[in-house]
C-alpha positions as CSV (number, residue, x, y, z in Angstrom):
1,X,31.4,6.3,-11.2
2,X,27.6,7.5,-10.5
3,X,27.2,11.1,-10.7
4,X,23.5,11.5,-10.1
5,X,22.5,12.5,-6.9
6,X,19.8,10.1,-4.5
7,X,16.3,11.0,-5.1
8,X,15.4,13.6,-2.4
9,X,12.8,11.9,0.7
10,X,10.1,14.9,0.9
11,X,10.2,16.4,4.8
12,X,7.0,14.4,5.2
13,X,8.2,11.1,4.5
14,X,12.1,11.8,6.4
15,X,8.8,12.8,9.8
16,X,7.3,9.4,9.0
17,X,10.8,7.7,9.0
18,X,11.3,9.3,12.4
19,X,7.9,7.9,13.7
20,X,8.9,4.3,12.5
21,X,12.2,4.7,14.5
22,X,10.7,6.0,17.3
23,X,7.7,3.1,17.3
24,X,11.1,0.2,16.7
25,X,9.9,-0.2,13.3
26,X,12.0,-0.4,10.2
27,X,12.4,2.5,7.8
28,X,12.2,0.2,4.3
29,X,12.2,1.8,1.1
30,X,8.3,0.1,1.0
31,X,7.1,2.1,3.0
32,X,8.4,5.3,2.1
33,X,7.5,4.7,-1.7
34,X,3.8,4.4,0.3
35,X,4.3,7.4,2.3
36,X,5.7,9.3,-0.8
37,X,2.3,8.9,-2.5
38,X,0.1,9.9,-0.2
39,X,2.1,12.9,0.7
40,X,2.2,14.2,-3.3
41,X,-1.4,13.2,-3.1
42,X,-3.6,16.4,-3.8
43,X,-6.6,14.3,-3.9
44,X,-8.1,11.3,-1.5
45,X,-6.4,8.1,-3.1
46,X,-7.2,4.6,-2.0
47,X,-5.6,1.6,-2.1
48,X,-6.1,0.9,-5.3
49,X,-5.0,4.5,-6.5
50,X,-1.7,4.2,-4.6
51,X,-0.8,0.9,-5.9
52,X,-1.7,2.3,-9.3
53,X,0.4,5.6,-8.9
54,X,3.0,3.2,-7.2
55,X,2.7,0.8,-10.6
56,X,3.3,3.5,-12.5
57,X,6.7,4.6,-11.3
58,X,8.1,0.9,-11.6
59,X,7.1,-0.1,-7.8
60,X,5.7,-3.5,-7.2
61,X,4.3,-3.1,-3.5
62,X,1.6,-5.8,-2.5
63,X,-1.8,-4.5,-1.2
64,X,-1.2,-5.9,1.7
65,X,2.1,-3.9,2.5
66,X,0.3,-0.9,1.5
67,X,-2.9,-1.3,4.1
68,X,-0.4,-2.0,6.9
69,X,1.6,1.3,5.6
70,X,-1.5,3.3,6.0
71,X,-2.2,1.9,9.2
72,X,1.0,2.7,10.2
73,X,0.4,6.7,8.3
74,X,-3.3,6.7,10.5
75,X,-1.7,5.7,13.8
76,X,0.9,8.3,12.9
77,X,-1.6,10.9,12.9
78,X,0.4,12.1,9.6
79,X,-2.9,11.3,7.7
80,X,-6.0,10.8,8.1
81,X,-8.2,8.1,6.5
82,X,-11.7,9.0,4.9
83,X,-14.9,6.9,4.3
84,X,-16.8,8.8,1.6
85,X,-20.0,5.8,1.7
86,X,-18.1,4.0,-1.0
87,X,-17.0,0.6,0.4
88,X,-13.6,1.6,0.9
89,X,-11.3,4.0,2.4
90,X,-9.8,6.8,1.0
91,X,-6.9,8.9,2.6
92,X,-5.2,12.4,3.5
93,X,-2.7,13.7,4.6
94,X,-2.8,16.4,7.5
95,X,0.3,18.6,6.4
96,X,-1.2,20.0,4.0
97,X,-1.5,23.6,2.9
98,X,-5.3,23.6,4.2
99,X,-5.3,21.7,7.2
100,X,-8.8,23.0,8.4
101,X,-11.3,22.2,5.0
102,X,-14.5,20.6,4.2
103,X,-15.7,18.2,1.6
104,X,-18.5,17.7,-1.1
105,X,-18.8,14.4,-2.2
106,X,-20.7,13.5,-4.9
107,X,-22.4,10.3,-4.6
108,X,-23.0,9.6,-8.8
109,X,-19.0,9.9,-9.6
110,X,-17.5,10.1,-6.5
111,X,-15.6,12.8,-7.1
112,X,-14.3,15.0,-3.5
113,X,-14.1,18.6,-4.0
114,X,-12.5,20.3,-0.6
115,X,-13.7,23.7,0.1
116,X,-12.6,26.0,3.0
117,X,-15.4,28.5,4.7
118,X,-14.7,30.5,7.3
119,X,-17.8,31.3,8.5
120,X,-18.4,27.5,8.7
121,X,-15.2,27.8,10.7
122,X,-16.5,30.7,12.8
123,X,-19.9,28.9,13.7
124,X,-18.5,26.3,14.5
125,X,-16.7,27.8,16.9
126,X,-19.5,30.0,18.2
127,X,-22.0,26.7,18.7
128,X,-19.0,25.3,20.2
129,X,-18.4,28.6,22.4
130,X,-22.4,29.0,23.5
131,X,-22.5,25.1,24.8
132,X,-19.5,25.7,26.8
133,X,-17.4,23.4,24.4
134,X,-13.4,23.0,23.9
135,X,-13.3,22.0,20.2
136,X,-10.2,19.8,18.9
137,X,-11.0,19.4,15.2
138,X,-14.7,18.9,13.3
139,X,-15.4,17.6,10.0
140,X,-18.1,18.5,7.3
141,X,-18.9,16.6,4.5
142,X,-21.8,17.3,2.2
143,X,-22.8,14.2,0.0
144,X,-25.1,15.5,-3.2
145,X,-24.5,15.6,-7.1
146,X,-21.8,17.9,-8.6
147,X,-23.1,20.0,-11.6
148,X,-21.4,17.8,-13.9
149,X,-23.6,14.8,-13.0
150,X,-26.7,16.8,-12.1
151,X,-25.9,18.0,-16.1
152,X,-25.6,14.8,-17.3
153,X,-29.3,13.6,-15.3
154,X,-28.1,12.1,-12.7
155,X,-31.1,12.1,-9.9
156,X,-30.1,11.7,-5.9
157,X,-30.6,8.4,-4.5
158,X,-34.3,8.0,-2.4
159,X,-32.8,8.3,1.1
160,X,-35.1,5.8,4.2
161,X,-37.6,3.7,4.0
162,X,-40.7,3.7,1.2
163,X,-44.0,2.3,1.7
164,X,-44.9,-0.1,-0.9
165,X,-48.7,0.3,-0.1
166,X,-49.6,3.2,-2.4
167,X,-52.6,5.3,-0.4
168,X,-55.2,7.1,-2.2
């Protein structure tokens, strides 16, 4: 007889389940073991992360099941899907502890550091307010160098176009 008890489904991915059902799409243990990774997530994964993390715990989920997943995570509005100026997508979740944050993005390493400000927060609202505006959500990101790569002499990419006539 089996004693241990079922793994516990996080409230995240049982509101996901829901949203399947509710949509006339299967609840399969795929996608939840999807879901389940993004939701744990306390960074930005991307595809490839996911099926790493996913790897790592024994699951063997194509790349293909895993876009359509996220798709199915976006249209949920459960989580939120990033484009950093990498070539790929990276993704959120929107029940997190900080719904309202920015991001830094550095464009050497690529690492995303989220930051909360309220007084980015307040003038937002207050250009918002002056303009007559009804705000639903914004977004700030702020691409640069972190220290570590400024430290290690990385320089920030020449931004537009350059002449390559050089005038005296």
């Amino acid at each position: 007889m089996n004693t241990q008890n079922p793994p516990q489904v996080s409230p995240f991915v049982r509101l996901f389940g829901r949203y399947l059902r509710d949509q006339g799409l299967p609840v399969t243990q795929q996608r939840e073991a999807v879901a389940d990774v993004v939701f744990s997530s306390d960074d930005h994964p991307s595809v490839d992360d996911i099926e790493q993390r996913l790897r790592e715990v024994g699951e063997r989920i194509g790349k293909a099941t895993i876009y359509r997943t996220l798709d199915l995570l976006v249209r949920s509005k459960l989580v939120e899907e990033h484009d950093f100026d990498e070539g790929f997508k990276r993704y959120e979740h929107r029940l997190s502890r900080q719904p309202e944050h920015e991001h830094l993005i550095c464009q050497e390493c690529g690492t995303v550091t989220e930051f909360r400000s309220h007084e980015v927060q307040r003038l937002q609202e207050e250009i918002a307010r002056s303009r007559g505006f009804r705000p639903n959500r914004y977004k700030l990101e702020i691409y640069g160098l972190c220290a570590p790569c400024q430290e290690a002499g990385a320089e920030l990419p020449r931004e537009g176009l350059t002449c390559p006539i050089e005038t005296v």
